[in-house]
VEXDREN-2710 file (C-alpha; in Angstrom, 1 decimal):
% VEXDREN-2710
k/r/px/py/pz
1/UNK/13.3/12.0/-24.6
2/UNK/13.6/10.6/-28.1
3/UNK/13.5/6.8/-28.1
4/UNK/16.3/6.5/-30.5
5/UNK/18.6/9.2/-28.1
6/UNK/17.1/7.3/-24.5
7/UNK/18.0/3.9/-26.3
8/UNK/22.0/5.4/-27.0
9/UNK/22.2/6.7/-23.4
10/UNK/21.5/3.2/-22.4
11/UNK/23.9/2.5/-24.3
12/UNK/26.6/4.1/-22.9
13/UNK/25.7/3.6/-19.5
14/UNK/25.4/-0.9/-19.9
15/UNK/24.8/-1.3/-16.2
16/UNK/22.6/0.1/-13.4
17/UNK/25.1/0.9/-10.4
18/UNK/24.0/0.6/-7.0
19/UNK/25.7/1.5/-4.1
20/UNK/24.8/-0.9/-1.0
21/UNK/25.3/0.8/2.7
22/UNK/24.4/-0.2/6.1
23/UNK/26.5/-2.7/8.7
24/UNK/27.4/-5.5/8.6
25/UNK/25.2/-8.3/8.9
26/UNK/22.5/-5.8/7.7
27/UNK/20.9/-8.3/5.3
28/UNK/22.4/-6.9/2.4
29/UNK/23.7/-9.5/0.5
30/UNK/20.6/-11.6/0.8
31/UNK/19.0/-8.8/-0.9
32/UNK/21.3/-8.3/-3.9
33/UNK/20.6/-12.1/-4.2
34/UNK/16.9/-11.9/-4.4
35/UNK/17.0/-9.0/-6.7
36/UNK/19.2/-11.1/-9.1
37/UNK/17.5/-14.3/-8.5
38/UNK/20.3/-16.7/-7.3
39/UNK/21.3/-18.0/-4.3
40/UNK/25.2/-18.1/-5.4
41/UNK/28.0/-15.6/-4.5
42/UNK/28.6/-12.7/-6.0
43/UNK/31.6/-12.4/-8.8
44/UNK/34.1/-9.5/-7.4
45/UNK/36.3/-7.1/-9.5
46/UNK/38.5/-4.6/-8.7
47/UNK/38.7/-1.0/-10.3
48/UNK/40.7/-2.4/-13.5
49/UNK/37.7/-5.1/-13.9
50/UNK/40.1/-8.0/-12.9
51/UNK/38.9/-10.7/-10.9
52/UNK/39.3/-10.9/-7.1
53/UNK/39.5/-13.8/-5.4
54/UNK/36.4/-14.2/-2.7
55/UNK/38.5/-15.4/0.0
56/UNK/40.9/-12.7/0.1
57/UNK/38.5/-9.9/-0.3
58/UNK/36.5/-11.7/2.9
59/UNK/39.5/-12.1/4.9
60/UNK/40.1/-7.9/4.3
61/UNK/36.5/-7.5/5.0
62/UNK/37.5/-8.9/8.9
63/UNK/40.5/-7.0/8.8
64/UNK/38.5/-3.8/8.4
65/UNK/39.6/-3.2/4.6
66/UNK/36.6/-4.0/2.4
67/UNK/37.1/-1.8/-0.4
68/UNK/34.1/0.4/-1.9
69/UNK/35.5/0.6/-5.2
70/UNK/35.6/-3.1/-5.9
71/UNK/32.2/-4.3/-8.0
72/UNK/29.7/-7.4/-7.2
73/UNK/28.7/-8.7/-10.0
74/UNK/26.1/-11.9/-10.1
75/UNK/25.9/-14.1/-13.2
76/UNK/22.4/-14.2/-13.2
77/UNK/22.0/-10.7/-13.8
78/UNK/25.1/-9.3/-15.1
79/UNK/22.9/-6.2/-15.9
80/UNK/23.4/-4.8/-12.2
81/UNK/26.7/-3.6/-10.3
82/UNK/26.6/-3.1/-6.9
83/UNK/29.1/-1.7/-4.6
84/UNK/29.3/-2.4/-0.7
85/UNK/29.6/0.0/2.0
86/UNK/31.2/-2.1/4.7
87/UNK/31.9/-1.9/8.2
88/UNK/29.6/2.0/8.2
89/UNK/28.9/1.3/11.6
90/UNK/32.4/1.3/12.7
91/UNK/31.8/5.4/13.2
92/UNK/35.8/5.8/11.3
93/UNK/36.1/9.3/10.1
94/UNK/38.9/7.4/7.3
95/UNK/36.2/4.6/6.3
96/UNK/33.9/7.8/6.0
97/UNK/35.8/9.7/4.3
98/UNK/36.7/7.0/1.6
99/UNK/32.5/6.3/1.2
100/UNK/31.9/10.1/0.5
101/UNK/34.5/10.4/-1.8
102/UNK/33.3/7.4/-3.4
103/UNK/29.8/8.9/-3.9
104/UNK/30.7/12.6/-5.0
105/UNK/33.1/10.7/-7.5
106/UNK/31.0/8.3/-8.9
107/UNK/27.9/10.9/-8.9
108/UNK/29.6/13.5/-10.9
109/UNK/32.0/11.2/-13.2
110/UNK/31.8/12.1/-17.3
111/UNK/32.7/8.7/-17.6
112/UNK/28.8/7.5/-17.8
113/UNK/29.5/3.9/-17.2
114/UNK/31.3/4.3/-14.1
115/UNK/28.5/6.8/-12.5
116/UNK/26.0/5.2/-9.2
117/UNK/22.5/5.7/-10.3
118/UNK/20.6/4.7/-7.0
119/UNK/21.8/4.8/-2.9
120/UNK/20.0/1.6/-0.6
121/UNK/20.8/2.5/2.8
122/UNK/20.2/-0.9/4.9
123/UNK/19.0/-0.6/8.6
124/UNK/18.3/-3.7/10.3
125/UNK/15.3/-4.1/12.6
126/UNK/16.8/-6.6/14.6
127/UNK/19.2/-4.2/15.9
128/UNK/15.7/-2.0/17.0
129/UNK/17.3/-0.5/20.2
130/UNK/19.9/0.9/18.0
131/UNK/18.2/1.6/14.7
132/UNK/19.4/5.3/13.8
133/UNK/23.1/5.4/15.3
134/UNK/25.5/8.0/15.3
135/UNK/27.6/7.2/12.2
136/UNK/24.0/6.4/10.0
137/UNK/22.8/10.0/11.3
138/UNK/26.1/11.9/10.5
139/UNK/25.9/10.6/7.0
140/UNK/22.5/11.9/6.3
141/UNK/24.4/15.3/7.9
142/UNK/27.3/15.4/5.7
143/UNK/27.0/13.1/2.2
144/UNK/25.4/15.1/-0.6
145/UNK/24.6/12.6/-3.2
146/UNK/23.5/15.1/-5.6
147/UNK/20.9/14.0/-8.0
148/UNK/21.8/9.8/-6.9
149/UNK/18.7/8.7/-4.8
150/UNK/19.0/7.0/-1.4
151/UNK/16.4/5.0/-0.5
152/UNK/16.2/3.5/3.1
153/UNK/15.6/-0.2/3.5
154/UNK/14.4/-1.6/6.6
155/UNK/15.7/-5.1/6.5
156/UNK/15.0/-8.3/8.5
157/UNK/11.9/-7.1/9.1
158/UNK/10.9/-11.1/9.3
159/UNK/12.4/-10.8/13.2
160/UNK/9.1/-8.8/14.2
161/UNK/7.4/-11.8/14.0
162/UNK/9.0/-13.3/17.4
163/UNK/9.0/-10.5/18.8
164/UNK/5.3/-9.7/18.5
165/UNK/4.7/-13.4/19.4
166/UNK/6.7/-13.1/22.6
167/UNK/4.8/-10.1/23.9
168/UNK/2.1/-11.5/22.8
169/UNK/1.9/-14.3/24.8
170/UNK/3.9/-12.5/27.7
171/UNK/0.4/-11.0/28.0
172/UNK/-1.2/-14.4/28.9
173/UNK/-2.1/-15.4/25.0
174/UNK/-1.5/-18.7/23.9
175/UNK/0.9/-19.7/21.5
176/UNK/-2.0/-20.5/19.0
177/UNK/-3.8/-17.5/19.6
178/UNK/-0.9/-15.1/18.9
179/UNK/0.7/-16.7/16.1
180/UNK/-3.1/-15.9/14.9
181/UNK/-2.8/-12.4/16.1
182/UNK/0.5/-11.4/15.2
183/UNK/0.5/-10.7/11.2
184/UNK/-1.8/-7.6/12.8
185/UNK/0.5/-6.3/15.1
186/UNK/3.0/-7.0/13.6
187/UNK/2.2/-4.9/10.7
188/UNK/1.4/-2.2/13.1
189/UNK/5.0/-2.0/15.0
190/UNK/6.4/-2.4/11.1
191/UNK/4.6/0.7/10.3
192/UNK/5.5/2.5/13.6
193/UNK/9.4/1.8/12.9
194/UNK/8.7/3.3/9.4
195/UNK/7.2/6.4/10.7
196/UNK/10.1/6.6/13.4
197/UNK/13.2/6.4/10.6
198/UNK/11.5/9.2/8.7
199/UNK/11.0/11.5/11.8
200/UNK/14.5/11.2/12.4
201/UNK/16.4/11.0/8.9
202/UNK/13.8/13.5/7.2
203/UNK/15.1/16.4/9.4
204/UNK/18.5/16.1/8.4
205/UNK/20.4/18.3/5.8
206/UNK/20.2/15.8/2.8
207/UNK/17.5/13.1/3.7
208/UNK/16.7/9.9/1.9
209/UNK/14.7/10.4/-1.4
210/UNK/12.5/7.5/-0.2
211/UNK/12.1/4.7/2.8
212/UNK/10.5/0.9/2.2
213/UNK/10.5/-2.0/4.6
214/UNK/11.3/-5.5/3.4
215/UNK/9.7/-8.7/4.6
216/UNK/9.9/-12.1/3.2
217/UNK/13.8/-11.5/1.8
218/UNK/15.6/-14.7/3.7
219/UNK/13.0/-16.8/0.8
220/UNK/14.1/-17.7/-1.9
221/UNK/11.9/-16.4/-5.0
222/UNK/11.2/-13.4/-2.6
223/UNK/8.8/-10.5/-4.4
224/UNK/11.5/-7.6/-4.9
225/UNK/9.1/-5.7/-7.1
226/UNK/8.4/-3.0/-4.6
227/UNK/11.8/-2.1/-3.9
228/UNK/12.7/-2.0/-7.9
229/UNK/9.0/0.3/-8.5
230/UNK/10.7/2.4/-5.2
231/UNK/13.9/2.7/-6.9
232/UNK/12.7/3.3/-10.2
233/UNK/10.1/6.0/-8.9
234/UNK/13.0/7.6/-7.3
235/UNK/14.8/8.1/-10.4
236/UNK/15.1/11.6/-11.8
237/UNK/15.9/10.6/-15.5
238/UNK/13.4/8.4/-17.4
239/UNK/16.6/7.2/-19.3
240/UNK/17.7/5.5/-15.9
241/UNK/14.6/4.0/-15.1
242/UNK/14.1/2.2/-18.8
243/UNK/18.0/1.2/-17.9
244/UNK/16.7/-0.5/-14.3
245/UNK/13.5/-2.2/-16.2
246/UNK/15.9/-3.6/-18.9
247/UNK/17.9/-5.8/-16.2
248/UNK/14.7/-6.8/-15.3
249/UNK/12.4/-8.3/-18.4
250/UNK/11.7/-11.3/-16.4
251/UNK/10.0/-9.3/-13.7
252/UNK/6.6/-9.1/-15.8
253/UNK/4.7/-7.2/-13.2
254/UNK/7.2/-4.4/-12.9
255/UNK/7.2/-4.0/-16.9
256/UNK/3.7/-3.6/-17.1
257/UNK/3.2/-1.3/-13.8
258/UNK/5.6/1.0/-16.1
259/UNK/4.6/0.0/-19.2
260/UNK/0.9/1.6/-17.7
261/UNK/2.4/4.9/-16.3
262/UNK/4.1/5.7/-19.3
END
């Protein structure tokens, strides 16, 4: 595309738009926060960009009435929108209802700055026994996204460790020995959970575009360049991903890994 007509698109558009699912407690928010670089709150607005008061929308979130149209927003990086799929777990066909809706409407809209750009579907591993449930499974079934990408995100990947330690030294190591060993094995049983997701979501009628697992994420400063290069590389229109790299100047290493491929 022409520079001058990619650099009007942008334009338009102002913002990337992300739309955040998973359950609760999935480890979302952290993310947003290390992708934006603070540690604060995000700022929430409803549909008529007013101002919501935190408390009230947290107090609806326990109730069971988060609503998907309202936008977090963090002050660091004003450049990204998000959008949170709560309580998917819940298996409601109402709350599903509202989140397909919400995607067909916001893929599809004319109005550009309003559209999603990019899906990040959050499964947690410390919820291993029940990684792929029902309601995660039927969306994969039933939600056409169109041309929006969903990536899947394994998050709180950093509960392996324990895990591998444990059975570690349930087999007679020491404690020593299998903190030593356990970076090994524990990238083994990352990989294996990987490879398990996929076998299950890629043989449904509109699987993820892509899948990444995310270590290191309750740090602050975290490295979230491979999930922006996954998003970016799952983007259709070169227009979107020079929109995604904008918010993200600071992030020198994912300017220059596109700056290369272009």
């Amino acid at each position: 595309m022409d520079p001058a007509k990619a650099k009007e698109h942008i334009d338009r558009i102002r913002r990337f738009r992300i739309l955040v699912m998973g359950r609760a407690n999935a480890g979302k928010t952290t993310i947003l926060q290390r992708v934006c670089n603070t540690t604060e709150k995000p700022e929430i607005f409803n549909g008529n960009g007013e101002k919501v008061d935190a408390a009230v929308v947290q107090g609806s979130e326990t109730r069971g009435h988060h609503n998907i149209e309202d936008e977090l927003v963090f002050q660091s990086n004003p450049g990204f929108v998000f959008h949170d799929s709560c309580g998917f777990e819940s298996g409601s066909v109402e709350q599903f209802d509202v989140m397909t809706k919400f995607v067909k409407d916001r893929a599809k809209t004319t109005k550009l700055d309003e559209r999603i750009h990019a899906i990040w579907f959050c499964i947690p591993l410390n919820e291993s026994h029940r990684m792929v449930m029902a309601a995660e499974k039927k969306n994969f079934d039933e939600c056409d996204t169109g041309h929006v990408p969903v990536i899947v995100l394994l998050t709180k990947a950093d509960t392996l460790s324990l895990e591998v330690v444990q059975e570690l030294t349930g087999q007679g190591m020491s404690v020593d020995d299998a903190m030593k060993g356990a970076a090994e094995v524990e990238k083994k049983k990352l990989d294996d959970y990987l490879e398990m997701v996929k076998d299950w979501l890629d043989k449904k009628i509109f699987p993820p575009e892509d899948y990444l697992s995310l270590t290191g994420m309750q740090k602050e400063g975290a490295n979230c360049t491979p999930l922006l290069t996954c998003t970016a590389n799952a983007l259709k229109e070169e227009v979107l991903q020079q929109l995604l790299i904008s918010t993200q100047q600071s992030n020198l290493e994912l300017c220059m890994e596109f700056a290369i491929m272009k």
